[in-house]
C-alpha positions as YAML, in Angstrom:
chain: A
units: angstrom
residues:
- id: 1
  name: UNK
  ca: [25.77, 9.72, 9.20]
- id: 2
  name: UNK
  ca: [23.34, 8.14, 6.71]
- id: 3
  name: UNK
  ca: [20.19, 6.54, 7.33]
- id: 4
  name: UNK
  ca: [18.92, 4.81, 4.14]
- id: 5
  name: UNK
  ca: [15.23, 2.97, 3.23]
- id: 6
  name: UNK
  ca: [15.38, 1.54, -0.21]
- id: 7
  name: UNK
  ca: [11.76, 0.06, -0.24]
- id: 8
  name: UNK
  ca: [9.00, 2.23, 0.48]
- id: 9
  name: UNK
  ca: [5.43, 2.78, -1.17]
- id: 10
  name: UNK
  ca: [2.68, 5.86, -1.84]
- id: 11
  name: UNK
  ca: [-0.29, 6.07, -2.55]
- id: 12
  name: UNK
  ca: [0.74, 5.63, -6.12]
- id: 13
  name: UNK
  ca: [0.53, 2.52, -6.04]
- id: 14
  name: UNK
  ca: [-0.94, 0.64, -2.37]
- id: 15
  name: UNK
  ca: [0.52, 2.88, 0.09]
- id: 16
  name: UNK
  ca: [-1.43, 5.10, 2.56]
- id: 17
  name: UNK
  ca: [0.40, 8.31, 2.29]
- id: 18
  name: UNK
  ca: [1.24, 10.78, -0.45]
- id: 19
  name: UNK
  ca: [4.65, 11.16, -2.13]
- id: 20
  name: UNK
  ca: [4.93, 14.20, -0.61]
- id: 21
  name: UNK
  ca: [3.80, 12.76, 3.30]
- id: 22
  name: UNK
  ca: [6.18, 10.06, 2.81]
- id: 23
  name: UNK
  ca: [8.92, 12.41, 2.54]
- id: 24
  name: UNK
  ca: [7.76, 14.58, 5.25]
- id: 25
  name: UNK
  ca: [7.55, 11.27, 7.77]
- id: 26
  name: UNK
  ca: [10.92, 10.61, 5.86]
- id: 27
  name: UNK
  ca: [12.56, 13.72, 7.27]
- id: 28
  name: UNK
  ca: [11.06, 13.91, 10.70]
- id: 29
  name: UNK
  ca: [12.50, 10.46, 11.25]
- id: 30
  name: UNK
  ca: [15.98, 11.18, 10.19]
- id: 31
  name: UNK
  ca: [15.81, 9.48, 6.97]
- id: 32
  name: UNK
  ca: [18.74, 10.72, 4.55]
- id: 33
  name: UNK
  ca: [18.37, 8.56, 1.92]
- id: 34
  name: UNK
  ca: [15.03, 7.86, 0.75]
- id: 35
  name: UNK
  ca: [13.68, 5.38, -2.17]
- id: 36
  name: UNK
  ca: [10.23, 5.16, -3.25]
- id: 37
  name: UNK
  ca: [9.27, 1.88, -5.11]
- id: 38
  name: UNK
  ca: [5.69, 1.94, -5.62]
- id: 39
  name: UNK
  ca: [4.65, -1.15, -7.77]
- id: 40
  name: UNK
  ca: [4.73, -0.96, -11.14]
- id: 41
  name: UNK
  ca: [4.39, 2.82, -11.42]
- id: 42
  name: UNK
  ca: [6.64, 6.00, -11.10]
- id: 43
  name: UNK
  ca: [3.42, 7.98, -11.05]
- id: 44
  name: UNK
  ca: [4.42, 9.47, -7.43]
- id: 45
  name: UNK
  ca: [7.86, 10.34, -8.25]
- id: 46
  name: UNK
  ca: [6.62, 12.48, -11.22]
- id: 47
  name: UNK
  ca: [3.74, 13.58, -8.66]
- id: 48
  name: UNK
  ca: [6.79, 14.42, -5.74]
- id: 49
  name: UNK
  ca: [8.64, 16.10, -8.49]
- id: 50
  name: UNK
  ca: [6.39, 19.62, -8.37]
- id: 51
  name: UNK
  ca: [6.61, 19.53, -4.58]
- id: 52
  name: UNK
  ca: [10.51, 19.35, -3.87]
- id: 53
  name: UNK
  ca: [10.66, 21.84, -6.81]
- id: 54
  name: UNK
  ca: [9.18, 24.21, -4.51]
- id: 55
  name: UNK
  ca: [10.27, 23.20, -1.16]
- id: 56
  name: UNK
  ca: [13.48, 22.35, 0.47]
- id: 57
  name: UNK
  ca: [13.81, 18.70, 1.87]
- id: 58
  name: UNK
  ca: [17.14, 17.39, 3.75]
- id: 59
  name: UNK
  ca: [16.24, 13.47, 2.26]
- id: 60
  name: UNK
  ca: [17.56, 12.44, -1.00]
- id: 61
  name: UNK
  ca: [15.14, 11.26, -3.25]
- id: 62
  name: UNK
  ca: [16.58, 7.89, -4.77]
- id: 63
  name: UNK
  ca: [13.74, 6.91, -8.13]
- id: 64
  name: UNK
  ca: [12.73, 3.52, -7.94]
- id: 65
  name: UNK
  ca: [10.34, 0.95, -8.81]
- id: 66
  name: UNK
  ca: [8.77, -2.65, -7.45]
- id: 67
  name: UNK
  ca: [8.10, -4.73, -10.67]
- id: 68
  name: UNK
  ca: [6.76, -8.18, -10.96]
- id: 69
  name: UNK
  ca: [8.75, -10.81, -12.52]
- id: 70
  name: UNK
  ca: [8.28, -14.97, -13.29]
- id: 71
  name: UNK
  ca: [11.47, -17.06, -12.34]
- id: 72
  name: UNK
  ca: [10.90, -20.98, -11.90]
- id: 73
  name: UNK
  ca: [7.18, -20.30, -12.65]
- id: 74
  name: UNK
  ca: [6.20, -18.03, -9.18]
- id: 75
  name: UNK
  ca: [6.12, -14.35, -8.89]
- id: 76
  name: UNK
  ca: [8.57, -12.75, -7.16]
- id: 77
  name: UNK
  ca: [9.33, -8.62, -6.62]
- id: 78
  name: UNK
  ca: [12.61, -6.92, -8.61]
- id: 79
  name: UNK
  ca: [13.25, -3.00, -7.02]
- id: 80
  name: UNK
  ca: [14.85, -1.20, -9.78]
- id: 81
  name: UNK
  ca: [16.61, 1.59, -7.99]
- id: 82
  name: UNK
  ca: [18.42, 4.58, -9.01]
- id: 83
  name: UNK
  ca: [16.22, 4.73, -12.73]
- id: 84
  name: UNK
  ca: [16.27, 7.21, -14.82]
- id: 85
  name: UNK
  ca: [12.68, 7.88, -14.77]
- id: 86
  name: UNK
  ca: [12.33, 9.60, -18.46]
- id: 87
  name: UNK
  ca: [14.08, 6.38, -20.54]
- id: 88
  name: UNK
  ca: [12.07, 5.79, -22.87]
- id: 89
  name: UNK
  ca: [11.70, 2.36, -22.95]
- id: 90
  name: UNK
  ca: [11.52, 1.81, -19.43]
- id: 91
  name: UNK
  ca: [7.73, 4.13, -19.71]
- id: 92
  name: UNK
  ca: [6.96, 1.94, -22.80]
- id: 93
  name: UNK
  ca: [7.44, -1.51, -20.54]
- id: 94
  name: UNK
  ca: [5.60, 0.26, -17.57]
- id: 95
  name: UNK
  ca: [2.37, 0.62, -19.65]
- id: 96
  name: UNK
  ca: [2.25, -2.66, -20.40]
- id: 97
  name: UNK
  ca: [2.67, -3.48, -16.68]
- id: 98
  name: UNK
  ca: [0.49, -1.15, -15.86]
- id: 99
  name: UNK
  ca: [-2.51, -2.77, -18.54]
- id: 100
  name: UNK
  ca: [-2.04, -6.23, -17.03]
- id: 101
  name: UNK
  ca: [-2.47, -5.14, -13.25]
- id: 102
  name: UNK
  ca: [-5.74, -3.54, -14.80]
- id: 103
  name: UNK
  ca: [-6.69, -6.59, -16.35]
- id: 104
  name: UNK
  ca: [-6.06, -8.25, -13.52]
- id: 105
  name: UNK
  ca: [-8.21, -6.12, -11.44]
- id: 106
  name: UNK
  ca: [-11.13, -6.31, -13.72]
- id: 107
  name: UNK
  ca: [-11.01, -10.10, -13.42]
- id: 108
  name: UNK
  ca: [-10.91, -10.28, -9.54]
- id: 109
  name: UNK
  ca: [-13.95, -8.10, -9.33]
- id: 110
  name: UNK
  ca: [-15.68, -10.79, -12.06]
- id: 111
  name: UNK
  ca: [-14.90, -13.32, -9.81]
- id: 112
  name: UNK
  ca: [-16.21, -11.86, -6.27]
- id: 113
  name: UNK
  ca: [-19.13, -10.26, -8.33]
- id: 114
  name: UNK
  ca: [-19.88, -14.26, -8.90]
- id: 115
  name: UNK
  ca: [-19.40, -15.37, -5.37]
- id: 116
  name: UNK
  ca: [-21.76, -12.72, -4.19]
- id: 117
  name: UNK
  ca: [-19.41, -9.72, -3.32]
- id: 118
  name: UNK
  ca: [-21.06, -7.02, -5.12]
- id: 119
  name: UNK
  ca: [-19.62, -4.27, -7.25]
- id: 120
  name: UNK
  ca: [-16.19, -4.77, -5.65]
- id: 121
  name: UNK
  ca: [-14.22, -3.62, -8.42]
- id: 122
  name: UNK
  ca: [-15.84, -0.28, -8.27]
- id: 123
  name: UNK
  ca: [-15.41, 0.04, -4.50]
- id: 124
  name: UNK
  ca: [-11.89, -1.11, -4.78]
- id: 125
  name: UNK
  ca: [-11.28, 1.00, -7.55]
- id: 126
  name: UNK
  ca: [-12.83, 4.31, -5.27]
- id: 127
  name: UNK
  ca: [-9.90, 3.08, -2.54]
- id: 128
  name: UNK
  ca: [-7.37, 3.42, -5.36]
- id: 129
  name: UNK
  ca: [-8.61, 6.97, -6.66]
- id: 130
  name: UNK
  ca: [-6.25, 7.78, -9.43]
- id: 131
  name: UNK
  ca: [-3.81, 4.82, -8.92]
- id: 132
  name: UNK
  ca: [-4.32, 1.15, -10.20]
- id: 133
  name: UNK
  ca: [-6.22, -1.26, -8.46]
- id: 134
  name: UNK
  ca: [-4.23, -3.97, -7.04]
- id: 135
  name: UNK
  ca: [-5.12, -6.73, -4.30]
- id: 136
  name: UNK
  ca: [-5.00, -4.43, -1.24]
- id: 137
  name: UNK
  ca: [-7.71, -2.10, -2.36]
- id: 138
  name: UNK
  ca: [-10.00, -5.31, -2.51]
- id: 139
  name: UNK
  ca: [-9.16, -6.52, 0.51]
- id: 140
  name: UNK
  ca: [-9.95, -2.70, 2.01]
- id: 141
  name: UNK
  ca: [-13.40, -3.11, 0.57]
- id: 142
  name: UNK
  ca: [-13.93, -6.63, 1.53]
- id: 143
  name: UNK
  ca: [-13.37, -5.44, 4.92]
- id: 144
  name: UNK
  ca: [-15.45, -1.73, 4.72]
- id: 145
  name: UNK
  ca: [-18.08, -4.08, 3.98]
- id: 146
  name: UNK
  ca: [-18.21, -6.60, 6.11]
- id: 147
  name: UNK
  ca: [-16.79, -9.10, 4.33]
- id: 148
  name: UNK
  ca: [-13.99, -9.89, 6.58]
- id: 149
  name: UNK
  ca: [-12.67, -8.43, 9.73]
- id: 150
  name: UNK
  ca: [-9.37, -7.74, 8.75]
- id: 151
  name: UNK
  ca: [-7.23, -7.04, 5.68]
- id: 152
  name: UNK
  ca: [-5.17, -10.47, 6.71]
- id: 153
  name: UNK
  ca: [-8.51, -12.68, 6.39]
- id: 154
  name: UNK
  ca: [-9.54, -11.14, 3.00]
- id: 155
  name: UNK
  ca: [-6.21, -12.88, 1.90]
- id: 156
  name: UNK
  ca: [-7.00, -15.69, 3.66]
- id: 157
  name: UNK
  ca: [-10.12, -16.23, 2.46]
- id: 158
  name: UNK
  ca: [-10.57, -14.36, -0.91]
- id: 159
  name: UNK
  ca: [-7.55, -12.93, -2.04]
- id: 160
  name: UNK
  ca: [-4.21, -14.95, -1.11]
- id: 161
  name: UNK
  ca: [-2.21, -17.73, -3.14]
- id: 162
  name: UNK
  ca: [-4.29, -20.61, -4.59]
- id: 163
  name: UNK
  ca: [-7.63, -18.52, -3.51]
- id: 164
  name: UNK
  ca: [-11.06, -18.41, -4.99]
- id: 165
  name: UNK
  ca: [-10.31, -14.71, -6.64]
- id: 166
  name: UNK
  ca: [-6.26, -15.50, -6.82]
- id: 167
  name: UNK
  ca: [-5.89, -14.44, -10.06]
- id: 168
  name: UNK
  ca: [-2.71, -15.54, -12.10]
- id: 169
  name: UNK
  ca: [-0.94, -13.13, -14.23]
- id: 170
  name: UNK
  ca: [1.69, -13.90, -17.11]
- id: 171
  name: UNK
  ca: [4.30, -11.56, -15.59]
- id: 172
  name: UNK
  ca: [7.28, -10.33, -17.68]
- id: 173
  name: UNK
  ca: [10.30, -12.78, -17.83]
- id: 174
  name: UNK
  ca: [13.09, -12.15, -14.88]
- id: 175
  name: UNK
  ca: [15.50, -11.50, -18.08]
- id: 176
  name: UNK
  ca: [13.32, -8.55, -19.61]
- id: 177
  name: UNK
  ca: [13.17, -6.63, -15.77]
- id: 178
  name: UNK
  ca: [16.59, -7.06, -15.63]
- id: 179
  name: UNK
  ca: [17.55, -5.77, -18.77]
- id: 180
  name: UNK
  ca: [14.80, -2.87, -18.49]
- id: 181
  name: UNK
  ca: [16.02, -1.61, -15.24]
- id: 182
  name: UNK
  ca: [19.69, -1.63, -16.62]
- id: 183
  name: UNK
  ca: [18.52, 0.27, -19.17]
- id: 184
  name: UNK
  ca: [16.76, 2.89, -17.16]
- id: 185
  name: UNK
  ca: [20.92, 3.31, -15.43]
- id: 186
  name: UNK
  ca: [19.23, 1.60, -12.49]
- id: 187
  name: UNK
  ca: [20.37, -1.73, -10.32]
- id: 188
  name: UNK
  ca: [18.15, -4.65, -9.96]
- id: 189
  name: UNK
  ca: [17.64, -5.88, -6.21]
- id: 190
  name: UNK
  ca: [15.38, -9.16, -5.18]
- id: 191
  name: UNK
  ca: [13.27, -7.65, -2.56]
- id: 192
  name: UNK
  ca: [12.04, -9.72, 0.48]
- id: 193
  name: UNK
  ca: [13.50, -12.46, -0.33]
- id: 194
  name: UNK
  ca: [12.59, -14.43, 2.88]
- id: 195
  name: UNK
  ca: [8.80, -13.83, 2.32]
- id: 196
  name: UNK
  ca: [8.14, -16.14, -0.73]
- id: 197
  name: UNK
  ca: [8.23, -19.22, 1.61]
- id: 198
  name: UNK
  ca: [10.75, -20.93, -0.50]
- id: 199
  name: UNK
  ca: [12.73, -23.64, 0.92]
- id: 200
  name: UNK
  ca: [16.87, -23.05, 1.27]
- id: 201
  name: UNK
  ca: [17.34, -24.70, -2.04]
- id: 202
  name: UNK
  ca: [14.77, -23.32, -3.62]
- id: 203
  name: UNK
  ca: [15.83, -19.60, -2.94]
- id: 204
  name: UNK
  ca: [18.92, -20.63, -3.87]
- id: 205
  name: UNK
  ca: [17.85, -21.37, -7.08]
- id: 206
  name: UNK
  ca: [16.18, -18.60, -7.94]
- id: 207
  name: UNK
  ca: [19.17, -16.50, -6.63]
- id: 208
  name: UNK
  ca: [20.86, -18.66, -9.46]
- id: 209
  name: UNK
  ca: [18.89, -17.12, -12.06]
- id: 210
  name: UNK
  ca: [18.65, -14.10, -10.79]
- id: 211
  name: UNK
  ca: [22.67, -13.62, -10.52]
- id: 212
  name: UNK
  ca: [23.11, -15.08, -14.02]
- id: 213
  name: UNK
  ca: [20.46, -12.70, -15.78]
- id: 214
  name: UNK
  ca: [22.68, -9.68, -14.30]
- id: 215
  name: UNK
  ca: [20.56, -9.21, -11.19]
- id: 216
  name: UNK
  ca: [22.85, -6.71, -8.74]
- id: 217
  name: UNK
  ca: [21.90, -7.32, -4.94]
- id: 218
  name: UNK
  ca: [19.65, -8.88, -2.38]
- id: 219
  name: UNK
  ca: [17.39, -6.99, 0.07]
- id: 220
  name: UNK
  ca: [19.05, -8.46, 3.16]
- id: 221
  name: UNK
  ca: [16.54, -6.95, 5.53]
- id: 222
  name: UNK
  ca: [13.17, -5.69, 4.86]
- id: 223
  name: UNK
  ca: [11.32, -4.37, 7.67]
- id: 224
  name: UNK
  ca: [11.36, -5.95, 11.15]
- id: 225
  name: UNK
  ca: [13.08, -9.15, 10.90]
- id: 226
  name: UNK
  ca: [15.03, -11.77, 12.92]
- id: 227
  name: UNK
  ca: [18.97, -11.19, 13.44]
- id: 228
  name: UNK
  ca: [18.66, -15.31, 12.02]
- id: 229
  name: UNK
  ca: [17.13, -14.12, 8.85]
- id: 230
  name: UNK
  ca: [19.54, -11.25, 8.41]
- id: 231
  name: UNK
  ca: [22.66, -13.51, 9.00]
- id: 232
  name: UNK
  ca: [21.35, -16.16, 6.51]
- id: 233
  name: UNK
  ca: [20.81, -13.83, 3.88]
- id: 234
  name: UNK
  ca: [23.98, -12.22, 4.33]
- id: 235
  name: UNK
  ca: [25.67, -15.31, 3.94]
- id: 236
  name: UNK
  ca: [23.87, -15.49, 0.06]
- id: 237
  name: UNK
  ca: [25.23, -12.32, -0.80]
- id: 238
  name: UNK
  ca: [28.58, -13.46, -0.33]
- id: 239
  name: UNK
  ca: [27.76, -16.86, -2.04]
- id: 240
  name: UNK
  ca: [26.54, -15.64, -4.80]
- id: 241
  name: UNK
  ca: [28.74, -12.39, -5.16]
- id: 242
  name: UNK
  ca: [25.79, -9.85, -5.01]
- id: 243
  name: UNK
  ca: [25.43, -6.07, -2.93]
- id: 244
  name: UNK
  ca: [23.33, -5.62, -0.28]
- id: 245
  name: UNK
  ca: [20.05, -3.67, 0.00]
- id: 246
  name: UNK
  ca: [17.63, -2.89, 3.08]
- id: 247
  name: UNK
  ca: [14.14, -1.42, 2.87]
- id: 248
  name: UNK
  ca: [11.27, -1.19, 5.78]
- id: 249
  name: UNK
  ca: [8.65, -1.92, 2.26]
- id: 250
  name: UNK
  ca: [6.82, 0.81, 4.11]
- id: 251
  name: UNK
  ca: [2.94, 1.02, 3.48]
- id: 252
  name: UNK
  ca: [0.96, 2.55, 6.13]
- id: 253
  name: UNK
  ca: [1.89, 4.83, 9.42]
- id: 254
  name: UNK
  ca: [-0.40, 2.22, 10.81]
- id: 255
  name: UNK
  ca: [1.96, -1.13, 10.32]
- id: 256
  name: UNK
  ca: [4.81, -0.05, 12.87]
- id: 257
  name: UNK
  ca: [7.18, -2.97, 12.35]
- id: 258
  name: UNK
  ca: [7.71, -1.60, 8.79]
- id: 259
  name: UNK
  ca: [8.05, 1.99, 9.84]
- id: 260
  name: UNK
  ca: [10.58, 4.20, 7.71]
- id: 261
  name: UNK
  ca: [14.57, 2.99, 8.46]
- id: 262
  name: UNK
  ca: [13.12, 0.89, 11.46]
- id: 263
  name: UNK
  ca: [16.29, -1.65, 12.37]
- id: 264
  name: UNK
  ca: [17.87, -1.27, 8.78]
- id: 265
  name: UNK
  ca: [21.43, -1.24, 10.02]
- id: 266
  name: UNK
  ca: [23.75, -3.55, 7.03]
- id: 267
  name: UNK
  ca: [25.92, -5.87, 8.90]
- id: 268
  name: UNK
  ca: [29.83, -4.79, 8.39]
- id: 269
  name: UNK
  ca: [30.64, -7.28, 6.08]
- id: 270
  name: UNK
  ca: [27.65, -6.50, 3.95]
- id: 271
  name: UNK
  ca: [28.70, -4.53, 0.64]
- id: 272
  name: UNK
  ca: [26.11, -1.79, 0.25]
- id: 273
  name: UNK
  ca: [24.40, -1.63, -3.07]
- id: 274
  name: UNK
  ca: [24.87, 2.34, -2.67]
- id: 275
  name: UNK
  ca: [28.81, 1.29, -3.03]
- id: 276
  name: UNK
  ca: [27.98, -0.37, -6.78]
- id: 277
  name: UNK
  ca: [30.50, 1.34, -9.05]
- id: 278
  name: UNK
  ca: [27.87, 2.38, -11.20]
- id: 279
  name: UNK
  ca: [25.66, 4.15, -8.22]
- id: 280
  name: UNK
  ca: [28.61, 5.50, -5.97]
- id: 281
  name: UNK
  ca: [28.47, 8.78, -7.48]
- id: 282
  name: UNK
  ca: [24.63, 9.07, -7.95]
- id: 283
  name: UNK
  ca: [24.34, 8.43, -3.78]
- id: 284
  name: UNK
  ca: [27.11, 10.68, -2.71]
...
């Protein structure tokens, strides 16, 4: 029997554990079919690549990525799964992606230098170590040092949408992911898409676009989630003709309702996005 997560993240990117502890909590919770889509980087799948070299693992490593796109002028999260991780244009775009998060970075440290939050893009860049500082290592800091008691109010108060230190970015065009995961051999998947707070319409829009850019599937459940949310989401994929993926967008051991394959069950009249004709063979 197979027990799939298609959305998980390492410490490549702003997950807690290592490639390697992933898999291992991966395993030990029955996991067969494992995707890790750290943000803008493959860095931990080249990273896992020495370890399973060396070391048998029953979970089948599926490469993927998280990358941030611009549709209707909001930012929304593409996975590319199944990638081929050595195209070389896909490591070309990912460089770029990968200069604008650190630009980014640099610019929210400027900003909460100003407001009296001192050197936090060097703390936040210590959190990080050797991966690229994004919004959660700030918030980390914010709270190490008082800041805040939690990582939820350095959002709220710093960090979050229309905030003091929200800093907008001129992501890459939902045509150009599309077209760069499909030609890495990969499938492009909206993730989460109940967590952008987008009216029906609105989603339905965007699933518009998506669908006519050559976008693949929907993310019909992502983590812990209402049987309401699944159903309605569901009902898109048929509507707008697309596969269905589910991920727990694990982060940390510590956030249990997004534990690895918690509740990640497709409904029967889903069609899986392992079941793509393009992907069959790769999953089997």
């Amino acid at each position: 029997m197979i027990k799939v997560d298609l959305h998980t993240h390492t410490t490549a990117s702003d997950g807690t554990l290592t490639p390697l502890s992933l898999l291992d909590r991966a395993e030990s919770r029955g996991i067969t079919h494992l995707a890790i889509t750290d943000h803008d980087t493959i860095d931990g799948l080249f990273e896992l690549q020495n370890f399973t070299e060396k070391k048998d693992f029953s979970v089948k490593v599926i490469p993927g990525i998280e990358l941030t796109t611009n549709i209707l002028n909001n930012s929304f999260h593409i996975l590319g799964l199944w990638v081929d991780i050595h195209n070389t244009s896909f490591k070309d775009f990912l460089k770029n992606q990968k200069k604008v998060r650190q630009e980014r970075a640099i610019r929210i440290g400027d900003i909460l230098e100003k407001k009296g939050i001192k050197n936090a893009f060097e703390g936040a860049k210590r959190i990080a170590s050797n991966s690229v500082v994004g919004r959660p290592h700030f918030a980390q800091y914010l709270v190490e040092n008082g800041y805040c008691d939690k990582a939820r109010q350095a959002y709220a108060t710093w960090l979050g949408n229309g905030k003091v230190a929200d800093v907008k970015v001129n992501w890459p065009s939902i045509d150009k992911v599309v077209d760069i995961i499909h030609k890495a051999n990969g499938v492009a998947v909206l993730a989460h898409p109940n967590k952008y707070g987008l009216t029906k319409t609105k989603l339905r829009d965007v699933l518009s676009i998506f669908k006519s850019q050559g976008g693949d599937g929907i993310e019909v459940i992502n983590g812990r989630q209402e049987k309401k949310i699944t159903d309605y989401l569901l009902g898109l994929s048929h509507k707008f003709d697309m596969a269905c993926s589910v991920g727990s967008d694990f982060h940390s051991p510590l956030q249990p309702w997004s534990d690895l394959g918690l509740d990640l069950d497709l409904p029967s009249s889903a069609k899986p996005i392992w079941e793509v004709s393009t992907i069959r063979e790769r999953f089997y």
